[in-house]
N, C-alpha and C positions, 0 to 999 in steps of 0.2 A: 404534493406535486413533485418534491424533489427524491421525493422514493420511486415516484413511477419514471424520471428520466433516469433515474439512477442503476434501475432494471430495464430500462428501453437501452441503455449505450452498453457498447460490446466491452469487451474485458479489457483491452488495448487501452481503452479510452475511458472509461471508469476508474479503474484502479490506480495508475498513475494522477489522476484529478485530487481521488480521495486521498491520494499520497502527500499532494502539493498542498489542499486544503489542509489536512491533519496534521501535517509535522508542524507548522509556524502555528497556527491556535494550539496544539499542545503545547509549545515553549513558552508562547505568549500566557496560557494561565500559568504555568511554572512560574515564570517570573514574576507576574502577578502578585500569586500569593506566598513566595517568599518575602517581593516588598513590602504585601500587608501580615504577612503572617496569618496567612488564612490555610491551616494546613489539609482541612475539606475542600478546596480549591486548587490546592498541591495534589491531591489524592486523583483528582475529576483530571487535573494536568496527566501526570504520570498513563493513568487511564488511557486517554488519548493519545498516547505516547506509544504507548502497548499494541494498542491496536491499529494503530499506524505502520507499528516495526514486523507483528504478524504480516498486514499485504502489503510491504518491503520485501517479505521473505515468500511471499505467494507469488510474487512477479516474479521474483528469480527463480524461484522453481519452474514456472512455466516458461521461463527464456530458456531453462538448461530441458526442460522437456522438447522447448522447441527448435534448440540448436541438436540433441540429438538423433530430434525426429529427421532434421535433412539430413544428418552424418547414414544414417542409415539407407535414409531414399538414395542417398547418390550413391554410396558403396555399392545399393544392389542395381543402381542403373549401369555402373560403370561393369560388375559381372556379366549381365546380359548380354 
């Protein structure tokens, strides 16, 4: 069920979600299994950490794709 709303919501609204879910459960097993010394725990953390900082860095590239997609529409509106 959470895979198919996960592929129904557009990219705006997904990826920021998955950003806010992933970062605080990754620190929280971080910390976790420091306190227990569980360092398969630490590993499953980190993981989550990883792949959280990847679409961190997918958002930003599609805000600089999308900030320079209007730099250009408007340069070439303002030619015409």
């Amino acid at each position: 069920m959470l895979g198919l709303l996960l592929r129904v919501l557009p990219f705006w609204i997904r990826e920021p979600l998955l950003v806010i879910v992933g970062l605080p459960f990754g620190v929280l097993l971080v910390y976790a299994a420091v306190r227990d010394e569980e360092w398969i725990m630490a590993a499953l953390g980190v993981a989550v950490l990883a792949i959280t900082a990847a679409r961190i860095h997918t958002i930003v590239n599609a805000l600089r794709a999308r900030r320079m997609d209007k730099a250009t529409n408007s340069a070439s509106a303002e030619g015409a």
